[in-house]
C-alpha positions in Angstrom: 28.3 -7.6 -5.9 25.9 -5.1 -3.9 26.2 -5.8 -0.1 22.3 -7.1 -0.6 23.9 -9.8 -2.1 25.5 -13.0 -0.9 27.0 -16.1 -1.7 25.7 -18.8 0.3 27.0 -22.8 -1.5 27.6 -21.3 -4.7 24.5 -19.4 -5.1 23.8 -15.9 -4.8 20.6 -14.8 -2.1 19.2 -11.8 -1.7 19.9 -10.5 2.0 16.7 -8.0 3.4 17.9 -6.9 6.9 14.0 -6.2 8.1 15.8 -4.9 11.8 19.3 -4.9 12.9 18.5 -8.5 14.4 16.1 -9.8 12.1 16.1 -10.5 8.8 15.8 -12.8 5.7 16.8 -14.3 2.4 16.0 -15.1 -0.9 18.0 -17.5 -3.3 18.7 -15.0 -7.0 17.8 -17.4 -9.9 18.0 -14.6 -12.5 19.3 -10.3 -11.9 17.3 -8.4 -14.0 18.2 -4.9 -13.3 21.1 -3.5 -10.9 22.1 0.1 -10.4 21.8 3.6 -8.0 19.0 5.9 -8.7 19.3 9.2 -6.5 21.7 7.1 -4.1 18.8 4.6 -4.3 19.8 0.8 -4.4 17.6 -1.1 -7.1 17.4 -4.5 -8.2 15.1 -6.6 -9.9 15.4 -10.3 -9.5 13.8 -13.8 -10.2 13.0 -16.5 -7.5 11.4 -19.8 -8.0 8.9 -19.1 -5.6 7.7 -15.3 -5.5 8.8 -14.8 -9.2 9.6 -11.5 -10.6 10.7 -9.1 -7.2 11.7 -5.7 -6.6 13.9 -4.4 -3.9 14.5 -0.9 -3.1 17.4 0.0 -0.4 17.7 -3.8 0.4 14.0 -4.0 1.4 11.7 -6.2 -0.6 8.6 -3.7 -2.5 6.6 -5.8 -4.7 6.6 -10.0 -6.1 4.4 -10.9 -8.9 3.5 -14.1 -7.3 1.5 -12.0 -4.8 1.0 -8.7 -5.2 -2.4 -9.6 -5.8 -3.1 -9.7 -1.9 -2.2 -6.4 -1.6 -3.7 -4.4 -4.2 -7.0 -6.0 -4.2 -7.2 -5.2 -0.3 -5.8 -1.5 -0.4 -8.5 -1.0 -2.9 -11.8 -3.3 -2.4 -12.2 -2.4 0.4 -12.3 1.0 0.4 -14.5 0.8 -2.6 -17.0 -1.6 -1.6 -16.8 0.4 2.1 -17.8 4.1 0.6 -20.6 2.1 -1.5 -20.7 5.1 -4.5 -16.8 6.0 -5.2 -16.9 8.2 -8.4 -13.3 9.8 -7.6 -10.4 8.4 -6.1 -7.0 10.1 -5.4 -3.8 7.2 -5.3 -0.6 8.6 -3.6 2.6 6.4 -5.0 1.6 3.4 -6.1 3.8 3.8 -9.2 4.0 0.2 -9.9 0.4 0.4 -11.0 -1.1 -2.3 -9.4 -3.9 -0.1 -6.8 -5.0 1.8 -10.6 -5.2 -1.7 -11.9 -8.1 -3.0 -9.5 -9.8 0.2 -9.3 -10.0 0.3 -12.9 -12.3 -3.0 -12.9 -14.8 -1.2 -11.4 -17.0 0.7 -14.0 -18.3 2.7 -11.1 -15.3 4.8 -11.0 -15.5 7.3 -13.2 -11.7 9.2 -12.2 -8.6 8.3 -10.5 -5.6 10.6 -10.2 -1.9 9.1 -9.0 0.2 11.2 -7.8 3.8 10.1 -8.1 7.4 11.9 -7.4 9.3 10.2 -9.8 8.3 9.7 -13.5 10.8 7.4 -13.9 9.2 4.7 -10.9 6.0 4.8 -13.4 8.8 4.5 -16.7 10.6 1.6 -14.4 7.2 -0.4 -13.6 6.7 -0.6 -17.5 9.5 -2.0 -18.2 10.2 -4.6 -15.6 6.5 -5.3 -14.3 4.3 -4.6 -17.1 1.8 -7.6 -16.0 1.2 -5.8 -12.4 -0.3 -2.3 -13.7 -1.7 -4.5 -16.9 -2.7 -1.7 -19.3 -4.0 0.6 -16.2 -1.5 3.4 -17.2 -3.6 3.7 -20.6 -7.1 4.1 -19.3 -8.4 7.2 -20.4 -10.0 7.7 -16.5 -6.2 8.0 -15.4 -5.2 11.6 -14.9 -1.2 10.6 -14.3 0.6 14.0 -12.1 3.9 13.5 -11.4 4.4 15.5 -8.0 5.3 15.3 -4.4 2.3 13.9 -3.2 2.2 15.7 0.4 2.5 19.2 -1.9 -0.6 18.0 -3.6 -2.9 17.7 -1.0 -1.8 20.4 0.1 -2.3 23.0 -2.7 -5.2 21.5 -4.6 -9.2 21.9 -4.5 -10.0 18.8 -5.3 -12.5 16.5 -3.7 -12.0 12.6 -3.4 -14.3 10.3 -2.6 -11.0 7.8 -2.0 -7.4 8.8 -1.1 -5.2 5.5 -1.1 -1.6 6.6 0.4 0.2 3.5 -1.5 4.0 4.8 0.1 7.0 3.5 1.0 7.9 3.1 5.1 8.3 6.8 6.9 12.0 6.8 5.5 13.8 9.4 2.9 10.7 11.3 0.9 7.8 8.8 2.0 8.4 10.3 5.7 6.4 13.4 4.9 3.5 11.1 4.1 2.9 9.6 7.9 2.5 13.6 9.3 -0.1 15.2 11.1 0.2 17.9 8.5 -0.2 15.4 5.7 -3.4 13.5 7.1 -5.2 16.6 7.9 -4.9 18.1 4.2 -6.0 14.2 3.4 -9.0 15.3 5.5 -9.7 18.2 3.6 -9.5 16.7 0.5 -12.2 14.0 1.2 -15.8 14.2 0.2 -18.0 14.1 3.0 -18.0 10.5 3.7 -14.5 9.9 1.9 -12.3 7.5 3.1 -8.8 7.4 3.6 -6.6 4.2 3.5 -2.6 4.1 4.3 -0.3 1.6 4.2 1.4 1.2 7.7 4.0 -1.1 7.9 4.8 -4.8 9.9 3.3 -3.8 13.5 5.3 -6.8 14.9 8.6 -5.3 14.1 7.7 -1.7 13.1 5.6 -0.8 16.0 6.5 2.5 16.1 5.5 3.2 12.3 1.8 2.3 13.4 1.9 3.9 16.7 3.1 7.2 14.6 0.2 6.6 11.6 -2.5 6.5 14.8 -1.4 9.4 16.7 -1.3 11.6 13.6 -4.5 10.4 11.9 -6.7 10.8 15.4 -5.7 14.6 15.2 -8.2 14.7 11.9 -10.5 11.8 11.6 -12.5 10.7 14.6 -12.1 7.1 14.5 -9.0 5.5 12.5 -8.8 2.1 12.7 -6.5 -0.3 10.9 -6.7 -3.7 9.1 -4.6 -6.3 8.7 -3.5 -8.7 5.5 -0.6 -11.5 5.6 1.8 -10.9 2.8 4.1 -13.8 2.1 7.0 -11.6 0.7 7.1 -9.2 3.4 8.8 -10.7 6.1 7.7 -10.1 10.2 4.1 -11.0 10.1 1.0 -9.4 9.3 1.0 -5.7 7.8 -1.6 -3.0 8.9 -3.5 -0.9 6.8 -5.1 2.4 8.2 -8.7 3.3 7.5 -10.2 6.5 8.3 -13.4 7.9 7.4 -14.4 12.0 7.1 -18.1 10.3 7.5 -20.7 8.2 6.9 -20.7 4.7 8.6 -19.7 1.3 8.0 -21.9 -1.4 6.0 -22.9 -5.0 7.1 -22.2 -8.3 5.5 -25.3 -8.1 4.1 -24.7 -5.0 2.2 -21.2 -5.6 1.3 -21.9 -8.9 -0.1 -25.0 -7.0 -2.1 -22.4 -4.1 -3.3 -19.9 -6.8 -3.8 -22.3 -9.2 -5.9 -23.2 -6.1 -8.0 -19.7 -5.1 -8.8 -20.0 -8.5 -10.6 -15.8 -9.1 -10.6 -13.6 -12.1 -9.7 -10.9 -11.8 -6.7 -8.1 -13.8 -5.9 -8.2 -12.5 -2.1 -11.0 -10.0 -1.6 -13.7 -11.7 0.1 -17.0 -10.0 2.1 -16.6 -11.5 5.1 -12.3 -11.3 4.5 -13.4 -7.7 4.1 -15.1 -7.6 7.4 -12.2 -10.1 9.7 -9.2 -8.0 8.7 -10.7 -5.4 11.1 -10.7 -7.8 13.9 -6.8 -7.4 14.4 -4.7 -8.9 17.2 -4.5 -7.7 20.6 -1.1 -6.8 20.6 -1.9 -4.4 18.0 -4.8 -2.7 19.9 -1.8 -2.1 22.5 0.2 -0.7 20.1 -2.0 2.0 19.4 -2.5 2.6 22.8 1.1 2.7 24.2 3.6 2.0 21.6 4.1 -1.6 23.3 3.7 -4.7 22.6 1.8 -5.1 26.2 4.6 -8.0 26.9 8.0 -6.0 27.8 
């Protein structure tokens, strides 16, 4: 048994340390898939609850129960933001899920993913085939299976979306939280492109989000982040960063218009959801600003 396993009356749990203090657990019903991948701990499990999960290095990366909250956020809103999104540019995401709700939209005409590892597109097949649901096959997806940093650096491509789906700044996904990595971003992006990144748990990974800010400011005037409550990923709410090369924000009335057009059904999305998970908490706002939580 992996030490992210334990035996707690009989039954086996699923141990994620989030911090050296805090952390949680998750009764196993059913092990799927256990092994080392490049030193990399992988499991695959089923819980009553959050069904189908995937843990990588004891921390928990995706549930089937809802993943749904995620993916429709880290792309709808970019989307229904930018207004006329012909080409997007999705960095990770190898589970498939972000291509998946982009792909509804008929306004898209292109997205390329950019992935390190074949085999985390080959593994998402296999074990979560419901989450990418057919997205792999459609003929808009140009798959290139490349360090994504490298990428942006080296190509001339122009996006009118870049989604930075990554894992925390550990191992290879710490490359992807640089001021170098933003700024090629930058240059990548059509004149009112947008950027979004995936920033961590600002309650317990302050740091990660102060780091993301800093970085970002050095090329986009004004990032900002919003925020989306993800019941699998324990400490709170996590922060998305948004960043614009241009253009400006719409209002309700617009979004709702853009989103009434788009003509699809959501599970989370929402206009005015779209428009609240900008209006994050105050300690968050300090974070940026000092790194603190404003209370210590």
């Amino acid at each position: 048994m992996s030490r992210f396993l334990v035996t707690i009356n009989g039954e086996t749990w699923f141990k994620e340390e989030v911090t050296q203090e805090i952390g949680h657990a998750l009764r196993v019903d059913k092990i799927l898939y256990e092994g080392e991948v490049d030193h990399q701990h992988l499991i695959v499990f089923e819980n009553q609850t959050f069904g189908r999960l995937f843990a990588l290095n004891g921390f928990i990366q995706v549930s089937t129960r809802d993943e749904f909250i995620y993916h429709e956020m880290v792309t709808h809103v970019p989307v229904f933001a930018h207004g006329a999104a012909k080409r997007v540019l999705v960095i990770g995401g190898g589970d498939g899920g972000a291509i998946r709700e982009l792909f509804r939209h008929q306004t898209i005409d292109h997205v390329t993913m950019v992935e390190i590892e074949g085999s985390v597109v080959d593994f998402s097949k296999e074990w979560f085939p419901g989450i990418s649901a057919g997205a792999f096959d459609d003929p808009r997806l140009h798959l290139v299976i490349a360090d994504g940093a490298e990428f942006v650096a080296e190509t001339d491509e122009r996006f009118d979306i870049i989604i930075v789906d990554s894992t925390d700044p550990v191992g290879p996904g710490k490359v992807l939280f640089t001021e170098e990595f933003y700024r090629n971003c930058r240059h990548c992006l059509t004149d009112e492109g947008i950027m979004i990144t995936q920033c961590g748990l600002p309650f317990l990974q302050p740091e990660e989000l102060k780091t993301a800010y800093d970085n970002q400011r050095q090329s986009f005037t004004d990032p900002r982040f919003y925020a989306i409550a993800v019941p699998a990923y324990s400490g709170g709410i996590m922060t998305l960063g948004f960043a614009r090369a241009g253009g400006t924000d719409p209002d309700l009335v617009t979004l709702k218009a853009r989103v009434a057009a788009a003509a699809l059904d959501y599970r989370y999305y929402t206009p005015q959801g779209h428009q609240g998970a900008f209006a994050v908490p105050a300690y968050v706002d300090h974070i940026l600003q000092t790194g603190r939580f404003g209370t210590e």
